[in-house]
N, CA, C and O atoms as CSV, one atom per row, in Angstrom:
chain,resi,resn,atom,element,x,y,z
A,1,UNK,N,N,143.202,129.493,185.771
A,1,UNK,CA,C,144.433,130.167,185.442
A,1,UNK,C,C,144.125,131.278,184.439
A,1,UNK,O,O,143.862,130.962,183.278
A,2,UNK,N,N,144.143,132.608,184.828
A,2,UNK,CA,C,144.023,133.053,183.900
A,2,UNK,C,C,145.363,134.265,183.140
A,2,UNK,O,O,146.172,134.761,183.924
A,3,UNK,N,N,145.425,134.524,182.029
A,3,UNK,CA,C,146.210,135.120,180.599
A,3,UNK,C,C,146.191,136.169,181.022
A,3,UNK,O,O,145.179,136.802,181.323
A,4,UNK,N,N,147.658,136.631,181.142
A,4,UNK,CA,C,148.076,137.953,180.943
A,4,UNK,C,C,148.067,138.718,179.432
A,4,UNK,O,O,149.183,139.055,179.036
A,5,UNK,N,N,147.228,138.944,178.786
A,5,UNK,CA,C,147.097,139.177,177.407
A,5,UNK,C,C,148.231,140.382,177.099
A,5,UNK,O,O,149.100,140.340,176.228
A,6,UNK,N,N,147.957,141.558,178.139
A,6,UNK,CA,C,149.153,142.699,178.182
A,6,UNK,C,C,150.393,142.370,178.016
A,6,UNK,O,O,150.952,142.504,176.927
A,7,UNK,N,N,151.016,141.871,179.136
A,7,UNK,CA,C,152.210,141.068,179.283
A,7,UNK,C,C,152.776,140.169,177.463
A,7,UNK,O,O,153.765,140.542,176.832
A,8,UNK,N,N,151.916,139.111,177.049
A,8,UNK,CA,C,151.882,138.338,175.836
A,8,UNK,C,C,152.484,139.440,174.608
A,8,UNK,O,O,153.438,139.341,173.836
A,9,UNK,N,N,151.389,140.589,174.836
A,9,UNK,CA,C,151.649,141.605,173.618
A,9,UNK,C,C,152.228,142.306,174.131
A,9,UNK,O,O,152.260,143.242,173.332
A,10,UNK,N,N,153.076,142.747,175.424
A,10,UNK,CA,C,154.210,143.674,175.284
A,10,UNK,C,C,155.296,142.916,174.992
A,10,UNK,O,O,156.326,143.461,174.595
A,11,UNK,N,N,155.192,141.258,175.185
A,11,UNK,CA,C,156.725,140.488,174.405
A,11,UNK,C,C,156.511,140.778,173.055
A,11,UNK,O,O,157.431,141.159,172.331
A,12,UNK,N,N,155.228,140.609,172.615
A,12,UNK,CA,C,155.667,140.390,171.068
A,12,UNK,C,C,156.088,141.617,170.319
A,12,UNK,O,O,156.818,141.543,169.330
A,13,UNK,N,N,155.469,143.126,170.954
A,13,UNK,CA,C,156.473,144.151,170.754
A,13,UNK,C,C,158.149,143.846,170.942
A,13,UNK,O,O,158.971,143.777,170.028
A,14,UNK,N,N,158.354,143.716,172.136
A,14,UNK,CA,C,159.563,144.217,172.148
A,14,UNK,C,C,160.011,142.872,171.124
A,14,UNK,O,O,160.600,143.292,170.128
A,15,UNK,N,N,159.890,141.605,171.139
A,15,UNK,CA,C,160.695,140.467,170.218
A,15,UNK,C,C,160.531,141.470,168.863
A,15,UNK,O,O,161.569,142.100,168.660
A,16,UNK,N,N,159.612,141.710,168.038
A,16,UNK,CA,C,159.077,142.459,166.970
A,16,UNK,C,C,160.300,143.765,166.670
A,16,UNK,O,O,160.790,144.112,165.596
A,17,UNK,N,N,160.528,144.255,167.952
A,17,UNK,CA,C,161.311,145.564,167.458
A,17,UNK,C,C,162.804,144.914,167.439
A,17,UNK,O,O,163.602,145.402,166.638
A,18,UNK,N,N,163.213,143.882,168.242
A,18,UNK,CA,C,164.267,143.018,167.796
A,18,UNK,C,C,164.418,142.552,166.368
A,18,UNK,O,O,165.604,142.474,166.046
A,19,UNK,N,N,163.722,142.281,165.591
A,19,UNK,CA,C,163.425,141.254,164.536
A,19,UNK,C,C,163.411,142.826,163.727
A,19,UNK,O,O,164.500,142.920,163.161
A,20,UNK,N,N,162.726,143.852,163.519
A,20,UNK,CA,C,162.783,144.933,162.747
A,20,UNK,C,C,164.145,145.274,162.753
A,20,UNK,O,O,164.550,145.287,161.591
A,21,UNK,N,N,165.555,145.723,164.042
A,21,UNK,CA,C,166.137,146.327,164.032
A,21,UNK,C,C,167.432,145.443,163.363
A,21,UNK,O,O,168.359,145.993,162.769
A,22,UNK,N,N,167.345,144.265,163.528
A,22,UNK,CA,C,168.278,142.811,162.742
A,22,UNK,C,C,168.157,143.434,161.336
A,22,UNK,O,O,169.061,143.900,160.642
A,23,UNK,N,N,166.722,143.330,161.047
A,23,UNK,CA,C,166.678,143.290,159.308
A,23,UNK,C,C,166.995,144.746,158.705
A,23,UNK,O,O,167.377,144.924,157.549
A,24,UNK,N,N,166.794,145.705,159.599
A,24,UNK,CA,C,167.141,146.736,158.925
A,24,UNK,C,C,169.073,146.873,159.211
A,24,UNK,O,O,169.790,147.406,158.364
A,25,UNK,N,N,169.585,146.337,160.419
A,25,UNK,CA,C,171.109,146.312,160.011
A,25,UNK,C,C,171.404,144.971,159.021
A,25,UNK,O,O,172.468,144.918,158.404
A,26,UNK,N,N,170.726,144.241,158.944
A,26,UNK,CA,C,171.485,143.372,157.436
A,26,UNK,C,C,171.151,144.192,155.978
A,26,UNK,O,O,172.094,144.329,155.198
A,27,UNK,N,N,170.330,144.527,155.749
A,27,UNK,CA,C,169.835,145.497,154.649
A,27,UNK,C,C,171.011,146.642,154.639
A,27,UNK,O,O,171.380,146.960,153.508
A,28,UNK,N,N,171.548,147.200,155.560
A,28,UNK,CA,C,173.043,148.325,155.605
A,28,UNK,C,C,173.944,147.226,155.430
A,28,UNK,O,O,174.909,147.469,154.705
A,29,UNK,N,N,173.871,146.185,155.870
A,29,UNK,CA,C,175.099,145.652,155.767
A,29,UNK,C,C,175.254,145.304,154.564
A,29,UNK,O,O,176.453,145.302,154.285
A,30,UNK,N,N,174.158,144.803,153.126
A,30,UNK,CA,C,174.335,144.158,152.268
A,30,UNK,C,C,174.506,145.139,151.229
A,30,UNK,O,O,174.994,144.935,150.118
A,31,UNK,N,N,174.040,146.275,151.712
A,31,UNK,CA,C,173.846,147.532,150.913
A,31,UNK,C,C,175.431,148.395,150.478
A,31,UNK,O,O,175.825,148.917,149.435
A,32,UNK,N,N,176.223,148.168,152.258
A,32,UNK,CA,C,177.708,148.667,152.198
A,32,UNK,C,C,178.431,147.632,151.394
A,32,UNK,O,O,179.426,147.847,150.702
A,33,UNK,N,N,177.805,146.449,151.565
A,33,UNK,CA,C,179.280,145.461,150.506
A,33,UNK,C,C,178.264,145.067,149.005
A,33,UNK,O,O,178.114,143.959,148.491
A,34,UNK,N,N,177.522,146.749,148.457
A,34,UNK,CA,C,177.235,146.642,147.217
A,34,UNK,C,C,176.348,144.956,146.254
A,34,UNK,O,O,176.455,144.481,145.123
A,35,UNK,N,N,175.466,144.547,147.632
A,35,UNK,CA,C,174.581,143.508,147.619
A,35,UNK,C,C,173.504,143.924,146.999
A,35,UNK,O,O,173.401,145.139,146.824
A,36,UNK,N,N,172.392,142.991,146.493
A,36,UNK,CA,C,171.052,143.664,145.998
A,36,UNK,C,C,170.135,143.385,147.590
A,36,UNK,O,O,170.289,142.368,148.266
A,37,UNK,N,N,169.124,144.615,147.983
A,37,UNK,CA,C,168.660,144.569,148.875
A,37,UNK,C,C,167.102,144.570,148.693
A,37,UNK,O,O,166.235,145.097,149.389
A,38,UNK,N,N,167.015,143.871,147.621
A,38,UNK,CA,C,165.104,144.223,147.294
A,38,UNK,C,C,164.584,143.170,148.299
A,38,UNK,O,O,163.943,143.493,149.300
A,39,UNK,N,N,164.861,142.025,148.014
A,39,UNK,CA,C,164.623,141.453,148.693
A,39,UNK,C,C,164.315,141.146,150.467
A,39,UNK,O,O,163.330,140.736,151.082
A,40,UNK,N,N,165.371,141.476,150.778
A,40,UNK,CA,C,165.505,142.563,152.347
A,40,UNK,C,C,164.477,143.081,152.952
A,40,UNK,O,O,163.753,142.863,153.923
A,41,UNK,N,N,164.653,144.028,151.884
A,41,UNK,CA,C,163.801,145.129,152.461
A,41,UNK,C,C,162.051,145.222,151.896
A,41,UNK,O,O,161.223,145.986,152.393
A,42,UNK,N,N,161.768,144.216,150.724
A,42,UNK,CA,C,160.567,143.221,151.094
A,42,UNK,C,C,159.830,142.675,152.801
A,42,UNK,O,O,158.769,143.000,153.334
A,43,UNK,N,N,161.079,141.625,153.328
A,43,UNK,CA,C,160.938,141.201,154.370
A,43,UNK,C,C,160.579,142.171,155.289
A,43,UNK,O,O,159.542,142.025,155.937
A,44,UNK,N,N,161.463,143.381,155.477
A,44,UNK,CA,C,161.358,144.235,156.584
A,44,UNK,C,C,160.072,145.011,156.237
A,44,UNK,O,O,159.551,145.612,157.176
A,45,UNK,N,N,159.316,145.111,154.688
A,45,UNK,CA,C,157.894,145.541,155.140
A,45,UNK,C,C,157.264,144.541,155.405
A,45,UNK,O,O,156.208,145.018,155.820
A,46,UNK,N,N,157.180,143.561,155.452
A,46,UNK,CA,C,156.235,142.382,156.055
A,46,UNK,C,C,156.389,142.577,157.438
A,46,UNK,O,O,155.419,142.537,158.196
A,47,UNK,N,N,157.799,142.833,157.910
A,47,UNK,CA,C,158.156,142.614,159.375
A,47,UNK,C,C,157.246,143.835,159.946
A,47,UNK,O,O,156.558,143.883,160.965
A,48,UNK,N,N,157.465,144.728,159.012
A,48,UNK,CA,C,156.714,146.610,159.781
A,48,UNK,C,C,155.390,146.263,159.670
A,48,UNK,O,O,155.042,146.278,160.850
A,49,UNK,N,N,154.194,145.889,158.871
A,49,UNK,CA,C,153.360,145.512,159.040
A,49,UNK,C,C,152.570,144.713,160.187
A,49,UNK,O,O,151.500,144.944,160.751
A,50,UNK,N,N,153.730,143.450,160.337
A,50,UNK,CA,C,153.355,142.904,161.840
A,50,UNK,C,C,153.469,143.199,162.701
A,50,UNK,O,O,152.812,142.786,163.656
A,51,UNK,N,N,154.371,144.065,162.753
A,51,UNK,CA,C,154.699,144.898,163.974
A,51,UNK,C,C,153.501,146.112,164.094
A,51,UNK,O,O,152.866,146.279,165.136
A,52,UNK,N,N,153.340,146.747,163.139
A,52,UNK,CA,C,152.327,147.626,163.796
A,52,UNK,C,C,150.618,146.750,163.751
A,52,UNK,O,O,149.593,147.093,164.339
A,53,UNK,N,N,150.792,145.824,163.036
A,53,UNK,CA,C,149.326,144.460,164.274
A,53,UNK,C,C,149.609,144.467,165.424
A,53,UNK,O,O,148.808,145.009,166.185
A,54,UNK,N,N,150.718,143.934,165.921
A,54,UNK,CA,C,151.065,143.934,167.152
A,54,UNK,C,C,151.036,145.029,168.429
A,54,UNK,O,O,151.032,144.828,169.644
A,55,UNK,N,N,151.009,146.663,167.399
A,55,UNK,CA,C,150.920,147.691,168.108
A,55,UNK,C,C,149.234,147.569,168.716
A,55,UNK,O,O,148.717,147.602,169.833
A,56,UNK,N,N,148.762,147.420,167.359
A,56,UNK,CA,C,147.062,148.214,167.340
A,56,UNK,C,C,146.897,146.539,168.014
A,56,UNK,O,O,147.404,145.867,167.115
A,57,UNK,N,N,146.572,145.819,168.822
A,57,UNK,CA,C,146.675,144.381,169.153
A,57,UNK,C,C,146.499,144.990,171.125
A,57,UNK,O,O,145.644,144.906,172.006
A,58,UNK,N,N,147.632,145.466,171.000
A,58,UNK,CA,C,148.271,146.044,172.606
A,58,UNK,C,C,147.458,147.233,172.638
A,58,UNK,O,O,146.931,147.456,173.728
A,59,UNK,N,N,147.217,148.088,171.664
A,59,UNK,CA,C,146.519,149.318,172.185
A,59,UNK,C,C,144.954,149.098,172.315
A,59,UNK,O,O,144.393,150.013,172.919
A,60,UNK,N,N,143.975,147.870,171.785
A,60,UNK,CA,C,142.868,147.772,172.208
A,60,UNK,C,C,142.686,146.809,173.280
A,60,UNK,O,O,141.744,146.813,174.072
A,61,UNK,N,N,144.071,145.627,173.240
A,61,UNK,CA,C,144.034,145.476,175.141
A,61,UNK,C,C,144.128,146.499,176.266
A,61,UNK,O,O,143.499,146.356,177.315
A,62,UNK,N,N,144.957,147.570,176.014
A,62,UNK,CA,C,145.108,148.150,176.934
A,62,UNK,C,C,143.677,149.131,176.895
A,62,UNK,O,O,143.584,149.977,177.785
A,63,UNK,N,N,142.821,149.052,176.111
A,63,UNK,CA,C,141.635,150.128,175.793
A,63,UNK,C,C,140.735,149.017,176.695
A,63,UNK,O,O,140.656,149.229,177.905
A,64,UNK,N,N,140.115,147.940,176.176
A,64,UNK,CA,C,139.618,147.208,176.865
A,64,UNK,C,C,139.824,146.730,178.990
A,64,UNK,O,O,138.924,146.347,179.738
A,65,UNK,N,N,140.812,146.892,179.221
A,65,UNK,CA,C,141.684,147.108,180.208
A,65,UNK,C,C,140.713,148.451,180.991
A,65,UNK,O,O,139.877,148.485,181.895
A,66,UNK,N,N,141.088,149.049,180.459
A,66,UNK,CA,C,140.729,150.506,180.870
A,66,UNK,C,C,139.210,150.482,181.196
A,66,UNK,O,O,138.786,150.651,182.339
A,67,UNK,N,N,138.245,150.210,179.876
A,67,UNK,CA,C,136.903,149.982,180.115
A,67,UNK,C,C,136.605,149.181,181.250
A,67,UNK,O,O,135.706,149.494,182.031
A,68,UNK,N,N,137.602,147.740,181.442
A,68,UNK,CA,C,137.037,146.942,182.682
A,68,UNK,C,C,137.019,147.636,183.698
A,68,UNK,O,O,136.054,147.786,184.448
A,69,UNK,N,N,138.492,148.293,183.840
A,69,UNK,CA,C,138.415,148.648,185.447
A,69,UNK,C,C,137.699,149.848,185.591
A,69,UNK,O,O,137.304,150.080,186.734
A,70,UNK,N,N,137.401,150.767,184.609
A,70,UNK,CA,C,136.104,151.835,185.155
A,70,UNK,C,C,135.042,151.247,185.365
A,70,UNK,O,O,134.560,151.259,186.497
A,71,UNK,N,N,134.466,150.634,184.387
A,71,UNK,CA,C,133.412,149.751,185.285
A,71,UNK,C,C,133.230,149.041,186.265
A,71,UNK,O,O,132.141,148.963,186.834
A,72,UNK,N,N,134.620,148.202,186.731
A,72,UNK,CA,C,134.468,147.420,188.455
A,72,UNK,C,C,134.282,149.167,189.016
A,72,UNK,O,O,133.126,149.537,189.220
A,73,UNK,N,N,135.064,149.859,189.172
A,73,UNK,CA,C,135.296,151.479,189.696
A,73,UNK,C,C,133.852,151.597,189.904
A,73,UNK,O,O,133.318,151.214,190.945
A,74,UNK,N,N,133.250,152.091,188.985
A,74,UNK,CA,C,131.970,152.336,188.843
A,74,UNK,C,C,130.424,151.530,189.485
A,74,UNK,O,O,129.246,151.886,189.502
A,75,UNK,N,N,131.254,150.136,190.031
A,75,UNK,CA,C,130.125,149.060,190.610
A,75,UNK,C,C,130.179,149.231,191.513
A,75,UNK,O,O,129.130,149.093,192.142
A,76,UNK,N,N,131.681,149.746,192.429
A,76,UNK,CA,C,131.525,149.222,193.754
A,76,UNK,C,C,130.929,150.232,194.633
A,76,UNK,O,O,130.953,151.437,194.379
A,77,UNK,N,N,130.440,149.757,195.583
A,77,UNK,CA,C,129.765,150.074,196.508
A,77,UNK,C,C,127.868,150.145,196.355
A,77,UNK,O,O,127.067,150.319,197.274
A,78,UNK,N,N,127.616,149.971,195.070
A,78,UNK,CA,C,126.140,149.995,194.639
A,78,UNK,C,C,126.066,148.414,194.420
A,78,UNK,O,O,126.864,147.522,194.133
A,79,UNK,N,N,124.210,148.559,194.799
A,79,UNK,CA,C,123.477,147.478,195.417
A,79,UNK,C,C,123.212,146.356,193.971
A,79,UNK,O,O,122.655,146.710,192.932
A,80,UNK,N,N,123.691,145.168,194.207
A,80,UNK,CA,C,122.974,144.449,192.695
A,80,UNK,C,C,121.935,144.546,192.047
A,80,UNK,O,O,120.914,144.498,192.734
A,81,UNK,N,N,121.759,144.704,190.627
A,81,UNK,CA,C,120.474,144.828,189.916
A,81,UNK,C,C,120.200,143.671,190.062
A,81,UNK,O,O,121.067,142.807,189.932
A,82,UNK,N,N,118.757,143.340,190.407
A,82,UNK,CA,C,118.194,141.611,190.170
A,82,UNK,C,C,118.085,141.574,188.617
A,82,UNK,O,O,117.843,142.575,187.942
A,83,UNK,N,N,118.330,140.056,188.006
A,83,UNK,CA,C,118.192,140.111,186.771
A,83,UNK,C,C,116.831,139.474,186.256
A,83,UNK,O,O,116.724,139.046,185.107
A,84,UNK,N,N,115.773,139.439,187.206
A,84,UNK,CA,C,114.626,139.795,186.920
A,84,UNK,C,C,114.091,140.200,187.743
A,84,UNK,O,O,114.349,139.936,188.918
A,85,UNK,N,N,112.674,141.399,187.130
A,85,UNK,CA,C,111.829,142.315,188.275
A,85,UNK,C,C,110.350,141.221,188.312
A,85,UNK,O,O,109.787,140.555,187.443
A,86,UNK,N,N,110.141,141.413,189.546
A,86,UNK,CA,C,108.784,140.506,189.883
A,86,UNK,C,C,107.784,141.499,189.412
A,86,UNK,O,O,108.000,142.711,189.416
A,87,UNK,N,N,106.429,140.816,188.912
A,87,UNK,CA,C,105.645,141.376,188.402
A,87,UNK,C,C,104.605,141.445,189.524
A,87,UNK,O,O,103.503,141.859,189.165
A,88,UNK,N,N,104.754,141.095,190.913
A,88,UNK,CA,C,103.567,141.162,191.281
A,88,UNK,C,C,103.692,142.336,191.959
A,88,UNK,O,O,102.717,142.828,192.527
């Protein structure tokens, strides 16, 4: 069975930009009914932080991605290297 790793990290983007866009409307909200928002907006840099892991996460799957399939690209139709040469 194998892991869609792409798929995995394009949920945790989009859940991530859910979870950013919550905390930044409670932070307006606490801000309009004259709340203290340090706290808040603490959280929401922790939240921006993980979120851009999550970016650079997806952008060297999708880099890795890329490398595989030029290389299958690049195999097919040429003859296997033996992975050892006879000496005689």
């Amino acid at each position: 069975m194998s892991v869609d790793y792409l798929a995995i990290a394009e949920h945790r983007l989009e859940k991530s930009r859910r979870v950013l866009e919550r905390q930044r409307e409670l932070i307006a909200t606490r801000r309009a009914a004259g709340q203290p928002t340090a706290h808040s907006e603490n959280v929401l840099a922790t939240f921006e932080r993980t979120h851009a892991t999550f970016e650079r996460g997806l952008q060297w799957i999708v880099k890795v991605q890329e490398t595989i399939d030029s290389w299958v690209t690049d195999q097919q139709g040429r003859l296997p290297v033996p992975r050892r040469l006879s000496s005689e």
